[in-house]
Chimera marker file (.cmm) of the C-alpha trace (Angstrom):
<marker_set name="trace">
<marker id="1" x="5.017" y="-5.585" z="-17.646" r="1" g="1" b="0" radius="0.5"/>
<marker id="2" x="6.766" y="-8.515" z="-15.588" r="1" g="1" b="0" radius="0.5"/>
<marker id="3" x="7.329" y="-11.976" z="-16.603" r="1" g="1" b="0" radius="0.5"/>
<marker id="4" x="5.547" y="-15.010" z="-15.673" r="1" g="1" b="0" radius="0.5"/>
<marker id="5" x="2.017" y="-15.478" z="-14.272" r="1" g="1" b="0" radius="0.5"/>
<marker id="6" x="1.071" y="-12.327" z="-12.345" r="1" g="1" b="0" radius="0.5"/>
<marker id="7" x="-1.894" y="-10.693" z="-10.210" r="1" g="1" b="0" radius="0.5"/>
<marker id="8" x="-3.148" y="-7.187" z="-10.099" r="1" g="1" b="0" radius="0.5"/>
<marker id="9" x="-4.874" y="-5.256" z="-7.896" r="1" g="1" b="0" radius="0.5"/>
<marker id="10" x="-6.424" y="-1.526" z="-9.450" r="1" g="1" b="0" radius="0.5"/>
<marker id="11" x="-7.413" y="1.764" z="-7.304" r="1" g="1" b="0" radius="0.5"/>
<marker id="12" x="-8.188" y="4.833" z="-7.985" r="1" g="1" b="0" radius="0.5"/>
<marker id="13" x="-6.019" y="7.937" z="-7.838" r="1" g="1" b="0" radius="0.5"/>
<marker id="14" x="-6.564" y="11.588" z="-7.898" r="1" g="1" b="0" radius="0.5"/>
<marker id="15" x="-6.697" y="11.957" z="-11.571" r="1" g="1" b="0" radius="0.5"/>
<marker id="16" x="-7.602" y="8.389" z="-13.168" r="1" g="1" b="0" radius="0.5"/>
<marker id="17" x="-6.704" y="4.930" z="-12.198" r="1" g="1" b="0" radius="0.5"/>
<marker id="18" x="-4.037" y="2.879" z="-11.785" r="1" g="1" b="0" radius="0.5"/>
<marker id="19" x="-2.720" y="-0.613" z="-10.833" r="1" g="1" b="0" radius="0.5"/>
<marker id="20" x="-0.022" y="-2.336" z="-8.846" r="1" g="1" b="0" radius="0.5"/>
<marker id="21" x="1.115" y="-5.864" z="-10.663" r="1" g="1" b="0" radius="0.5"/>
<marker id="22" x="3.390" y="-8.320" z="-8.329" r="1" g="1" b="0" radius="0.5"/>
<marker id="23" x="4.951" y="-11.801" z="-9.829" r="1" g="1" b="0" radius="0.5"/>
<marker id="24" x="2.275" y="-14.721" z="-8.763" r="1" g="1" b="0" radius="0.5"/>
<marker id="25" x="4.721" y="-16.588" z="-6.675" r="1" g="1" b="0" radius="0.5"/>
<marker id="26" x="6.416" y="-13.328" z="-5.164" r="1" g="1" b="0" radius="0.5"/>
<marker id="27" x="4.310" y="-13.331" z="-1.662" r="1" g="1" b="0" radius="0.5"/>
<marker id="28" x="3.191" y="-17.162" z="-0.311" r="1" g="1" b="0" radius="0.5"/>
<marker id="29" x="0.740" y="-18.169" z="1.952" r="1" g="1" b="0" radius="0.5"/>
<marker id="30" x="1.903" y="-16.858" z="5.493" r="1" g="1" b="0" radius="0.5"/>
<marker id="31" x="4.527" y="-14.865" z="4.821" r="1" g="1" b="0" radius="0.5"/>
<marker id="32" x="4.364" y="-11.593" z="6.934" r="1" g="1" b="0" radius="0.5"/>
<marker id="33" x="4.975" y="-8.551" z="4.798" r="1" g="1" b="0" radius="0.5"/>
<marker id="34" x="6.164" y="-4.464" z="5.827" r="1" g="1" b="0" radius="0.5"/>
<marker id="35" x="4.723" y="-2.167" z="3.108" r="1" g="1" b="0" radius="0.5"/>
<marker id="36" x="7.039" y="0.499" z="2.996" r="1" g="1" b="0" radius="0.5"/>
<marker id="37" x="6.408" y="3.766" z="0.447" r="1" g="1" b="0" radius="0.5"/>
<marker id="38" x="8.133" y="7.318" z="0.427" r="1" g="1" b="0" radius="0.5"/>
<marker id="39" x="4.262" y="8.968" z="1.290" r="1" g="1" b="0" radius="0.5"/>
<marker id="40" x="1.085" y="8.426" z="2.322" r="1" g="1" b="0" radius="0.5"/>
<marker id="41" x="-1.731" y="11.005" z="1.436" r="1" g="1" b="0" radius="0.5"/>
<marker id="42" x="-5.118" y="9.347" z="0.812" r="1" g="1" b="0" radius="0.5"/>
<marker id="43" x="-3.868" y="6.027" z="1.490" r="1" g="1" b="0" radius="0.5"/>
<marker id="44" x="-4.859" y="4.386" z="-2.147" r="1" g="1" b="0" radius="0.5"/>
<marker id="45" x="-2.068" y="3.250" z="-3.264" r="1" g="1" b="0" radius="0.5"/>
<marker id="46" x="-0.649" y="1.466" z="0.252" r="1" g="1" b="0" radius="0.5"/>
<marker id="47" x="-4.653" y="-0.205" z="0.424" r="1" g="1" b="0" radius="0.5"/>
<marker id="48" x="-4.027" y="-1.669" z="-3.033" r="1" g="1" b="0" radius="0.5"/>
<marker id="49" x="-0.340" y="-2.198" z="-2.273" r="1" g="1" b="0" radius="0.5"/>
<marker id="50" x="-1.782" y="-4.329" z="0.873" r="1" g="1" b="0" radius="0.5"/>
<marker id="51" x="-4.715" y="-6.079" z="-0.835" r="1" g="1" b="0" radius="0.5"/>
<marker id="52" x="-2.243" y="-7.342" z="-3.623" r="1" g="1" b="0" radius="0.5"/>
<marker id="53" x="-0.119" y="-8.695" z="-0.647" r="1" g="1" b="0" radius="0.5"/>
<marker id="54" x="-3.196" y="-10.237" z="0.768" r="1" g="1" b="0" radius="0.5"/>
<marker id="55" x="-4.465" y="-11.574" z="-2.609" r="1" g="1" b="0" radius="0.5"/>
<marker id="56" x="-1.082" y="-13.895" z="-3.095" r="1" g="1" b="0" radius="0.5"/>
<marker id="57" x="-1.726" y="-15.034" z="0.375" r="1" g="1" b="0" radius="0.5"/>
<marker id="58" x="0.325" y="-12.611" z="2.431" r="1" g="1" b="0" radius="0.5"/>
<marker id="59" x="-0.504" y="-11.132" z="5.621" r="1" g="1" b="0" radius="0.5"/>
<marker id="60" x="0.582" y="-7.329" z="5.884" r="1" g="1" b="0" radius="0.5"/>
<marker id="61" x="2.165" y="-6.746" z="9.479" r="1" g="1" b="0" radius="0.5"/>
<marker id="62" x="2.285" y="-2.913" z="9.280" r="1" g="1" b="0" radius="0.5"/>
<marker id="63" x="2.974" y="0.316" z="6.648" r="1" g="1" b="0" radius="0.5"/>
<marker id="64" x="5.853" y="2.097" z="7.321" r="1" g="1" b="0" radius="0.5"/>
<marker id="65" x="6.229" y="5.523" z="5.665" r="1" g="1" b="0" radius="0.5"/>
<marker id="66" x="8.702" y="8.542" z="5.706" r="1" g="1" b="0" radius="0.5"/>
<marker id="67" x="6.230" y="10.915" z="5.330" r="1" g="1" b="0" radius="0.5"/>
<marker id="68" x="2.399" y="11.235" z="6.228" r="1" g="1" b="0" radius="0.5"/>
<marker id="69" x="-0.246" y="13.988" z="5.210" r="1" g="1" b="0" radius="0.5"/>
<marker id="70" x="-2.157" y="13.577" z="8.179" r="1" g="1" b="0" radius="0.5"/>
<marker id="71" x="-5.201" y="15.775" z="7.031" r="1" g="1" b="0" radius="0.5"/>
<marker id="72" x="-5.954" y="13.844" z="4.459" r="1" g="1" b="0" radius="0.5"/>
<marker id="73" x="-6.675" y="10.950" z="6.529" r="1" g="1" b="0" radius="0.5"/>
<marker id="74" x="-5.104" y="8.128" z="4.708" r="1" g="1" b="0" radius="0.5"/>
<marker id="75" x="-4.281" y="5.917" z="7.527" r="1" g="1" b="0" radius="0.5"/>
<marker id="76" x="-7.991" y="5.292" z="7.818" r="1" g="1" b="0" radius="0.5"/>
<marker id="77" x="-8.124" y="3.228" z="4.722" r="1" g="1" b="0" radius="0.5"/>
<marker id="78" x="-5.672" y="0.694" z="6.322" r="1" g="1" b="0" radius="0.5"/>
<marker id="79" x="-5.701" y="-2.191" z="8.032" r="1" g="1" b="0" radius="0.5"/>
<marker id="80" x="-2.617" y="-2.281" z="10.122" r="1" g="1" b="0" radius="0.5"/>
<marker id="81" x="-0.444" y="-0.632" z="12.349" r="1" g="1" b="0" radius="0.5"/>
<marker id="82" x="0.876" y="2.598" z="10.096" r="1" g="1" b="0" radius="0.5"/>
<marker id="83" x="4.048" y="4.574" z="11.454" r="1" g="1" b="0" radius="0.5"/>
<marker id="84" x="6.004" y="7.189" z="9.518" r="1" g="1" b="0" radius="0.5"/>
<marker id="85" x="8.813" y="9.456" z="9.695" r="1" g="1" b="0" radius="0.5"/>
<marker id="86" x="7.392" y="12.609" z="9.479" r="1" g="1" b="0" radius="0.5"/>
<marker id="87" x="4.127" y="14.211" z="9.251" r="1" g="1" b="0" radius="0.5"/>
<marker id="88" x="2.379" y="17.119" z="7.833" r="1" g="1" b="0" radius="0.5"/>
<marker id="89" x="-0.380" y="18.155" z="9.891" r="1" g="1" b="0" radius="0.5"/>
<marker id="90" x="-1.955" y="20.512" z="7.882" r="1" g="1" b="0" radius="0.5"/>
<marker id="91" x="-2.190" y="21.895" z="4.440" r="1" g="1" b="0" radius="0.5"/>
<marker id="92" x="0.320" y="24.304" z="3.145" r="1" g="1" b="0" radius="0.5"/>
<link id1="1" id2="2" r="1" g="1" b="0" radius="0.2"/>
<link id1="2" id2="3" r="1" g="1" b="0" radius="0.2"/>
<link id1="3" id2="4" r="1" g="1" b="0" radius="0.2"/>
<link id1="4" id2="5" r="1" g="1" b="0" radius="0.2"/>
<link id1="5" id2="6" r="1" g="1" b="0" radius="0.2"/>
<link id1="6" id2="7" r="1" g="1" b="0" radius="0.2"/>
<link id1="7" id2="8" r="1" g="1" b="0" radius="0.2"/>
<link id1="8" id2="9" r="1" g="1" b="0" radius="0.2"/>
<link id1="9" id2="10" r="1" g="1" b="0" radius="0.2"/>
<link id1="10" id2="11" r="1" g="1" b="0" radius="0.2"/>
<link id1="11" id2="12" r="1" g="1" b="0" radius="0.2"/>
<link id1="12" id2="13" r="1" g="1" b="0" radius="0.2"/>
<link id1="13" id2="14" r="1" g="1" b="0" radius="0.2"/>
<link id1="14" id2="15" r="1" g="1" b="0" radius="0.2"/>
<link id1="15" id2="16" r="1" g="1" b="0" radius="0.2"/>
<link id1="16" id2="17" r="1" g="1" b="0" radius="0.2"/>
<link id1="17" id2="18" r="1" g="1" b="0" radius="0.2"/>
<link id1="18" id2="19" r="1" g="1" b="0" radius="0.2"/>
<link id1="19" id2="20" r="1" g="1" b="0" radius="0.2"/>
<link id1="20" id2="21" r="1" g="1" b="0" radius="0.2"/>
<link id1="21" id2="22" r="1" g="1" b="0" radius="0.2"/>
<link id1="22" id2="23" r="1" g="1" b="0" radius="0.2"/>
<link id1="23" id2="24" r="1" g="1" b="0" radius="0.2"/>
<link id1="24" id2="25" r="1" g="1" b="0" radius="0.2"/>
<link id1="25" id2="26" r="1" g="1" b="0" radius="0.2"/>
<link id1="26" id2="27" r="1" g="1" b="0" radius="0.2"/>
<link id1="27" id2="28" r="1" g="1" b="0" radius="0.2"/>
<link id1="28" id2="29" r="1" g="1" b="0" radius="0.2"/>
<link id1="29" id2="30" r="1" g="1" b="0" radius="0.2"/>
<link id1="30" id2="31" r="1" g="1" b="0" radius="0.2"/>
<link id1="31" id2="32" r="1" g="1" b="0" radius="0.2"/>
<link id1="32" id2="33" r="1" g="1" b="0" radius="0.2"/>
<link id1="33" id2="34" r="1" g="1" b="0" radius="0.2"/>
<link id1="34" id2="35" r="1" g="1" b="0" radius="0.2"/>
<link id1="35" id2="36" r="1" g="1" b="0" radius="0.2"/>
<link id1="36" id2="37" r="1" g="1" b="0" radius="0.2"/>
<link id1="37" id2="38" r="1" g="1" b="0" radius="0.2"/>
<link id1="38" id2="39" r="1" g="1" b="0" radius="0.2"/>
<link id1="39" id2="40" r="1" g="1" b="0" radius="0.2"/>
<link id1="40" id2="41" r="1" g="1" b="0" radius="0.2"/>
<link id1="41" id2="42" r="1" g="1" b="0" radius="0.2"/>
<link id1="42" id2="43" r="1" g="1" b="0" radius="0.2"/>
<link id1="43" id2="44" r="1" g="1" b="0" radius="0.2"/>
<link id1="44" id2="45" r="1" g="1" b="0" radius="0.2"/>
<link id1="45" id2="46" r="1" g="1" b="0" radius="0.2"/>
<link id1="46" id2="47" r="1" g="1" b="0" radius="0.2"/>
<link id1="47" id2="48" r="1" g="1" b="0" radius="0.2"/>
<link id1="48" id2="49" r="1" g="1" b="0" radius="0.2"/>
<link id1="49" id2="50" r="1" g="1" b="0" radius="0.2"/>
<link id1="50" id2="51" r="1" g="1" b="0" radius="0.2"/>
<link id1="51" id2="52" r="1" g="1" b="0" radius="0.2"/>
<link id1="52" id2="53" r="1" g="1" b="0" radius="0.2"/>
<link id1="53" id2="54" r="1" g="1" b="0" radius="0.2"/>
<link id1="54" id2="55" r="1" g="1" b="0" radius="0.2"/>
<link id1="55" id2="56" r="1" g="1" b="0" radius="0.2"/>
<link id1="56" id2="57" r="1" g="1" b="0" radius="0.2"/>
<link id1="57" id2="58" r="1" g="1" b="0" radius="0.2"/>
<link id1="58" id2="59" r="1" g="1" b="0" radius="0.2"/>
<link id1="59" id2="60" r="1" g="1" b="0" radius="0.2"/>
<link id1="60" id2="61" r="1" g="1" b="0" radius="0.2"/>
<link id1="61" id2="62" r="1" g="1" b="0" radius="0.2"/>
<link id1="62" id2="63" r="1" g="1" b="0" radius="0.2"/>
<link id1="63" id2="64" r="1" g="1" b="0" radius="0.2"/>
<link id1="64" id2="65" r="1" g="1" b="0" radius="0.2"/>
<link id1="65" id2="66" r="1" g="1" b="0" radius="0.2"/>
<link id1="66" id2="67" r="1" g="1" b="0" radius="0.2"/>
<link id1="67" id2="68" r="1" g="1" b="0" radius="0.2"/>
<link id1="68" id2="69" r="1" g="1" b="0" radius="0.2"/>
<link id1="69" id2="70" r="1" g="1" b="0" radius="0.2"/>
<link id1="70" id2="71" r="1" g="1" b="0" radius="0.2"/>
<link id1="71" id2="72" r="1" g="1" b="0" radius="0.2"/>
<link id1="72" id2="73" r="1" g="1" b="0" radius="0.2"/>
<link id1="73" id2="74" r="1" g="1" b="0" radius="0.2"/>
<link id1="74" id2="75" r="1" g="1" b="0" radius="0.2"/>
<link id1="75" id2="76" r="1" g="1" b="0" radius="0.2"/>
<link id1="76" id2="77" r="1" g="1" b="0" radius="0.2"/>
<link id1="77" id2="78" r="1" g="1" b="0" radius="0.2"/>
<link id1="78" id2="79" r="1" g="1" b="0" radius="0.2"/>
<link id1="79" id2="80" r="1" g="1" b="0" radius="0.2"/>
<link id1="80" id2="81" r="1" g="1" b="0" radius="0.2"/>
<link id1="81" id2="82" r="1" g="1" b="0" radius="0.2"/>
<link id1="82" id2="83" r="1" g="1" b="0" radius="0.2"/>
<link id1="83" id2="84" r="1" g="1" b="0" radius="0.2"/>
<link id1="84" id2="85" r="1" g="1" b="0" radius="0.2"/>
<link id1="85" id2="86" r="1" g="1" b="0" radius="0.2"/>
<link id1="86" id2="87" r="1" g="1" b="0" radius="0.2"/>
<link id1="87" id2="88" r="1" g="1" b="0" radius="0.2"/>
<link id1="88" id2="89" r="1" g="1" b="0" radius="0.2"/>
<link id1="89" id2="90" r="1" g="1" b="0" radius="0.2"/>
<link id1="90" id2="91" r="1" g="1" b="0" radius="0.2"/>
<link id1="91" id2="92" r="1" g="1" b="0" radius="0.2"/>
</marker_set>
């Protein structure tokens, strides 16, 4: 839990759901925010990591990610330019 007036944004994961929480006043109107996370699979959690930015106002200028799981197709989800490190093209 973080101090001070917050906003939330939920998805959906694998096995349940979840939610990412940010500080109201964190993101203002305008700013232009990198989403940057260690993996992307189906691509829930950088959506709702991008809607929340979007929510306070934000505008997300790409994703940038270490490693992908390009068969499961997560970049689709997204809504700007994606690049990553590394990427898995198929299941092991």
């Amino acid at each position: 839990k973080i101090p001070g007036p917050t906003v939330e944004v939920g998805f959906k994961k694998e096995y349940g759901e979840d939610f990412f929480q940010m500080q109201g006043d964190a993101v203002e109107k305008g700013h232009k925010v990198l989403v940057v996370d260690d993996i992307i699979a189906t691509g829930g959690s950088a959506k709702a990591a991008g809607d929340l930015v979007e929510k306070l106002g934000g505008e997300v200028m790409g994703y940038l990610f270490i490693l992908e799981l390009d068969f499961l197709k997560g970049r689709d989800l997204l809504n700007a330019p994606v690049r990553t490190l590394l990427a898995q093209e198929e299941k092991q």
